[in-house]
C-alpha positions in Angstrom: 101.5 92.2 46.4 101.5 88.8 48.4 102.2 89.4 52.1 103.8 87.0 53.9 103.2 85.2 57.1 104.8 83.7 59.9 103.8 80.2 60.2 101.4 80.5 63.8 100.8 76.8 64.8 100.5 73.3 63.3 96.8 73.3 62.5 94.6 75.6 61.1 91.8 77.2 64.2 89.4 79.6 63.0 88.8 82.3 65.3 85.7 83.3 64.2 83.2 85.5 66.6 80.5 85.8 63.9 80.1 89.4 64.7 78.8 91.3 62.2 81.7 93.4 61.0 82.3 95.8 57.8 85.7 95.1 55.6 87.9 97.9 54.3 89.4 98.3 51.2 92.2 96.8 51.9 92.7 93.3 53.5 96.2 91.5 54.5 95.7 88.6 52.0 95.6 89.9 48.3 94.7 87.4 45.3 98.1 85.8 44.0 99.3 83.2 41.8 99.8 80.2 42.9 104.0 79.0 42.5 104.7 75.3 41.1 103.8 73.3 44.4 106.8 72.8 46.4 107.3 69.3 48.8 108.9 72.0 51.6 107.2 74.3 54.1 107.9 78.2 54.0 110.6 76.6 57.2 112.2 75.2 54.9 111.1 71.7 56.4 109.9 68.8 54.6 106.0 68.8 55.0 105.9 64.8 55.6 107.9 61.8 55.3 107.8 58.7 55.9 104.5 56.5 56.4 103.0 59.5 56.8 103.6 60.9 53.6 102.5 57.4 51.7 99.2 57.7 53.9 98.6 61.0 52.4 99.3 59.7 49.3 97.2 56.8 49.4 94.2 59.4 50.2 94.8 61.3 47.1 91.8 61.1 44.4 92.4 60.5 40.7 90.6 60.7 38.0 89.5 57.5 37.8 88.2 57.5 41.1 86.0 60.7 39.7 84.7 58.8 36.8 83.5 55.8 39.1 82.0 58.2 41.4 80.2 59.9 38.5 78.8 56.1 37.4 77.8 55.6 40.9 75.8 58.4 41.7 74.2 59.7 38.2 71.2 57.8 38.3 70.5 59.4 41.7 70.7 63.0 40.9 70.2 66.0 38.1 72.8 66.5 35.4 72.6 70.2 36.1 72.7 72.8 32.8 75.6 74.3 32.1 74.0 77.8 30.7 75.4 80.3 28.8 75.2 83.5 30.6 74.2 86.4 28.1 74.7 89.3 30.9 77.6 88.0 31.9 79.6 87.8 28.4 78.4 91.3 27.7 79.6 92.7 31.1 83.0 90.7 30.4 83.5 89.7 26.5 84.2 86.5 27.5 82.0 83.3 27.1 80.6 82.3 30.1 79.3 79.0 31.4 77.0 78.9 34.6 77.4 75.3 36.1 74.1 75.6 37.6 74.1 73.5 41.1 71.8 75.8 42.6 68.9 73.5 40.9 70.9 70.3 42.4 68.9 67.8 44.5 69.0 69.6 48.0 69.8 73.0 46.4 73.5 72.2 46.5 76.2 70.3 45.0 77.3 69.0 48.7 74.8 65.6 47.7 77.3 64.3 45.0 79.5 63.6 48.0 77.3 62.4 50.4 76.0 59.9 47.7 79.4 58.8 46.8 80.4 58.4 50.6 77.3 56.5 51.3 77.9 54.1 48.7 81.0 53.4 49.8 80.0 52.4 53.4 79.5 48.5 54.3 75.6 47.5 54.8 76.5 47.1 58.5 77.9 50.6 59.1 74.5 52.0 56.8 72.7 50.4 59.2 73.8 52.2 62.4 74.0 55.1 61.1 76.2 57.8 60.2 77.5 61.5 61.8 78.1 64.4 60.0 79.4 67.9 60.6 77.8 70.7 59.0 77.0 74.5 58.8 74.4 73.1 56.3 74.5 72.0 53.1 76.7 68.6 53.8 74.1 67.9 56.6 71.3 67.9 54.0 73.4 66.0 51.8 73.7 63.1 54.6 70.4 63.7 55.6 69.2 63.1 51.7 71.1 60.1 51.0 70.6 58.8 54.5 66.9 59.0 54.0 66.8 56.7 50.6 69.7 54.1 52.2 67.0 53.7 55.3 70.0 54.6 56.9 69.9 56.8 60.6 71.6 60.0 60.2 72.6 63.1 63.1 74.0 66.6 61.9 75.9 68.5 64.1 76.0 72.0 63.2 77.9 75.0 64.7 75.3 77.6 67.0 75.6 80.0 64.0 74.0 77.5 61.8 71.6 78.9 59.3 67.6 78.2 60.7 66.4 77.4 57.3 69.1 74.6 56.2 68.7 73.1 59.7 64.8 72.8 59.1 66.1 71.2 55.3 68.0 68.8 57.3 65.3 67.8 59.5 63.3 67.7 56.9 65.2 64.6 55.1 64.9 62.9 58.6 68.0 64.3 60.5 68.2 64.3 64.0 70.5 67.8 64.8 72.4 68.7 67.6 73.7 72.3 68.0 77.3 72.6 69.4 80.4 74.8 68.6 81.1 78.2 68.0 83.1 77.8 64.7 82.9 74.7 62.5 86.5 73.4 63.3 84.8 73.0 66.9 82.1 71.1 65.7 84.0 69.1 63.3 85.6 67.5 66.1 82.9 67.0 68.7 81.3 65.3 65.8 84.0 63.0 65.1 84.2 62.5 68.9 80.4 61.7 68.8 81.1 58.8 65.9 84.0 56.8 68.0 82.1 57.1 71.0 78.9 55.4 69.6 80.6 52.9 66.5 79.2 55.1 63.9 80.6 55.9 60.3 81.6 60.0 60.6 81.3 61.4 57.3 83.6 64.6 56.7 82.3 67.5 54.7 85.7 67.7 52.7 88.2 65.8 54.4 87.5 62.3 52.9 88.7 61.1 49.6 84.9 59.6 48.7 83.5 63.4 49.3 86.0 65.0 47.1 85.8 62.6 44.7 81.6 63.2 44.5 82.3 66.5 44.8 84.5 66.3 41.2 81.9 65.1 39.1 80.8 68.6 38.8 83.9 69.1 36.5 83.0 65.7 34.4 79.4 67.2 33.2 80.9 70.7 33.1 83.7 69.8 30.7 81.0 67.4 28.5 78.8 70.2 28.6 80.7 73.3 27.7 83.6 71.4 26.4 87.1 73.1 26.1 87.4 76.2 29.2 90.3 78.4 29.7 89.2 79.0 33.3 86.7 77.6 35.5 85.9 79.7 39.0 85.3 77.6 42.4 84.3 78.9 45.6 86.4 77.2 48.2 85.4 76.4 52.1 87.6 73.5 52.9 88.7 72.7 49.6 86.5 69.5 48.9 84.7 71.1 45.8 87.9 72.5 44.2 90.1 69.4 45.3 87.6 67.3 43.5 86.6 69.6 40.4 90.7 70.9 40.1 91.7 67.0 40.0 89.5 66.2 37.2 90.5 69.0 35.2 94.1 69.0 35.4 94.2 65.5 34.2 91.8 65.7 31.2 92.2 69.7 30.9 95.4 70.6 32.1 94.9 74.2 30.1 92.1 75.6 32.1 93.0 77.6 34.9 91.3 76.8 38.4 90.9 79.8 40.3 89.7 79.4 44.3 87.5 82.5 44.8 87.1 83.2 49.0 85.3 86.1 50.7 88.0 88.3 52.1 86.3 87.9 55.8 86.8 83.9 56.0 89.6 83.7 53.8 91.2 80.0 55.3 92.7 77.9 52.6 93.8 81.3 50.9 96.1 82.4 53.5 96.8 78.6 54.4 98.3 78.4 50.8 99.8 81.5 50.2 101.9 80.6 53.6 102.5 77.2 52.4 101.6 75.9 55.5 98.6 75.5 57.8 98.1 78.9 59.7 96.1 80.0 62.6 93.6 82.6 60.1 91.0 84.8 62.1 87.7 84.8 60.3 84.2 87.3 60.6 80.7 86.4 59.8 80.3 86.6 56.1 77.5 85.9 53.5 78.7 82.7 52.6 78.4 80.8 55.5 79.2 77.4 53.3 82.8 78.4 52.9 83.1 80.4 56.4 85.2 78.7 59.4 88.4 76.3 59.9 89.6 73.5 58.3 90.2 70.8 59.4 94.0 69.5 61.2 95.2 66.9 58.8 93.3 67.3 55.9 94.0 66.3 52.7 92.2 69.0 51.0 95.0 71.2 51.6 97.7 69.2 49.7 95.1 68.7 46.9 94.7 72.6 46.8 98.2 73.3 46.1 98.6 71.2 43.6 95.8 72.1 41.3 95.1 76.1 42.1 96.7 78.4 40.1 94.9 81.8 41.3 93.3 82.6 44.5 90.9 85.9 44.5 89.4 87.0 47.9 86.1 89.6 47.0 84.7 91.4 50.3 81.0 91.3 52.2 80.1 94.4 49.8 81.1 92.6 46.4 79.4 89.5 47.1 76.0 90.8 48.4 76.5 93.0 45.1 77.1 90.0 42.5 74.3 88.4 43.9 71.2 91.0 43.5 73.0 91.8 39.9 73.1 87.8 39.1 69.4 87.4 40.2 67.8 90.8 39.2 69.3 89.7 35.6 69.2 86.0 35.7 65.9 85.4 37.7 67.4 82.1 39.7 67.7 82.1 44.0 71.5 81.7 45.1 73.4 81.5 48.2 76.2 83.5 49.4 78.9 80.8 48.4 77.9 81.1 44.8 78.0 84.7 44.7 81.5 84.4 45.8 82.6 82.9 42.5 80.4 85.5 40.7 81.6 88.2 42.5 85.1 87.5 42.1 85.2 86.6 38.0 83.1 90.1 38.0 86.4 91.6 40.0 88.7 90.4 37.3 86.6 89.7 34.1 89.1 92.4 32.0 91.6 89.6 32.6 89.4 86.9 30.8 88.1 88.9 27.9 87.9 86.6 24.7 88.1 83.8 26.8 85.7 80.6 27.5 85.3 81.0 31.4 83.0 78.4 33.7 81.6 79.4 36.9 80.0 76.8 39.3 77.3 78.4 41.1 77.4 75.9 43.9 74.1 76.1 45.6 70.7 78.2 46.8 69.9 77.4 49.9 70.2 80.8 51.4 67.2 82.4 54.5 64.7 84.5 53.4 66.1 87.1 56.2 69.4 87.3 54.3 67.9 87.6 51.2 66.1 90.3 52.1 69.1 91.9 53.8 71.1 91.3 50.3 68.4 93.1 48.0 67.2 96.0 50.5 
């Protein structure tokens, strides 16, 4: 059943506490299917118009803009494997392709758009540097790219920030600064931050050069595993799945891109199903890549209606599960955004039975604390 919900305010705000907190069976968002995207709000209104509406457009990414992306930034980074998952197609009876970013540069596929967005910056902006927001993985992205551009970099990170991708960041050079008690928060200081000192701001997903990096994971995955019925994305703020879902509905307009969320951050989900940009509130969860708000204005969310065509939300309990199963039987470190993806096609393999199914296990930069909470 799809509930539906009053429309709350214009922009999406995260109220997240990051208390720890346990989910129940049951959750006011269930998985749907995603209808034929519609130009009107669940009002009835016209979303934009006007120069607004050809700004937006202008934004947009295409597949062409993927396939230069992929030329610029190939030489810089791994062609991860695309592995066939023997566990997997005997729990499911489907084929299954691992899109393994997890042994990315960084740990992560967040570098494809840094290095894309870094290219695209004039010498003179590389040269005074560049802001990023972050709850970790963009940051060390920057931080990476910044590092071989000789180009200054700062990460600001919400307080929750994970200790161990902050000491990755430093670790590429970063300077970090702490502020914000959800990401949306720190989004914004950080933006402030960039106009204040003349610096380039680099988004984590709101940008057309991120999403565009972020879509060369679908170019190697389709060359690797060739023809999929279904590929499964983790979504945060929709850069990943903007990126991937662009790609493949223009050279692969079969597959079926399903958006997996955890059920205790479940923003773009609930954003979509409404039709609109909703006030969501969020809990801690174990994947802290996709937790928090998205961004007012951002043209992830107009890209994610147009290409998703399911949306599966998996609780706390069902992720942390997925991922001791997924590295008890595969032997490879993951975070809690991957297992996300895993724990949802494992929530509805019966539907994909027979079928060739790709799952992007999008990074494995997770603490050694919460692994240890994960496999005790």
């Amino acid at each position: 059943m799809v509930t539906k919900m009053a429309p709350l305010c214009k922009l999406f705000f995260c109220e997240a506490s990051f208390r720890s907190s346990t989910l129940s069976g049951n959750h006011p968002y269930e998985s749907f299917n995603l209808p034929i995207l519609s130009t009107f709000s669940s009002r009835g209104h016209p979303r934009l118009s006007g120069a607004a509406w050809v700004r937006k457009l202008k934004n947009m990414t295409t597949k062409d803009d993927i396939l230069k992306a992929h030329t610029v930034i190939s030489g810089q980074l791994r062609n991860t494997p695309a592995q066939r998952s023997v566990h997997l197609e005997q729990l499911s009876g489907s084929e299954v392709f691992l899109k393994l970013e997890n042994y990315q540069v960084t740990g992560s596929f967040k570098v494809r758009g840094g290095l894309n967005k870094l290219s695209c910056l004039s010498p003179g902006e590389r040269e005074r540097g560049i802001i990023a927001a972050s709850s970790g993985n963009h940051g060390a992205a920057c931080a990476f790219g910044a590092s071989h551009a000789g180009c200054p970099v700062t990460v600001c990170v919400p307080t929750y920030a994970s200790a161990s991708k902050v000491e990755l960041m430093k670790s590429y050079g970063a300077e970090v600064k702490h502020h914000g008690e959800d990401c949306l928060e720190t989004e914004v200081y950080a933006r402030s931050l960039a106009q204040e000192n003349g610096l380039a701001y680099v988004s984590p997903y709101n940008d057309p050069h991120i999403i565009s990096g972020q879509g060369t994971v679908a170019v190697e995955l389709l060359e690797q595993a060739t023809a999929l019925d279904a590929v499964f994305i983790s979504v945060g703020g929709g850069g990943l799945i903007a990126g991937m879902g662009t790609y493949l509905k223009a050279v692969s307009p079969g597959t079926e891109i399903i958006a997996c969320s955890p059920a205790a951050s479940p923003a773009m989900h609930a954003c979509i199903e409404a039709g609109e940009v909703i006030e969501v509130p969020c809990s801690e969860t174990l994947s802290d890549a996709t937790a928090g708000g998205v961004e007012p204005g951002s043209i992830t969310f107009d890209i994610c209606r147009k290409v998703i065509d399911r949306s599966i939300l998996v609780s706390e309990d069902e992720i942390s599960s997925a991922m001791r199963d997924f590295i008890a039987n595969h032997r490879m470190l993951i975070e809690g955004s991957a297992g996300v993806a895993l724990a949802a096609f494992l929530k509805t393999r019966e539907d994909y039975s027979g079928k060739r199914i790709g799952i992007v296990i999008c990074g494995a930069n997770i603490s050694i604390e919460k692994l240890r909470e994960i496999l005790d």
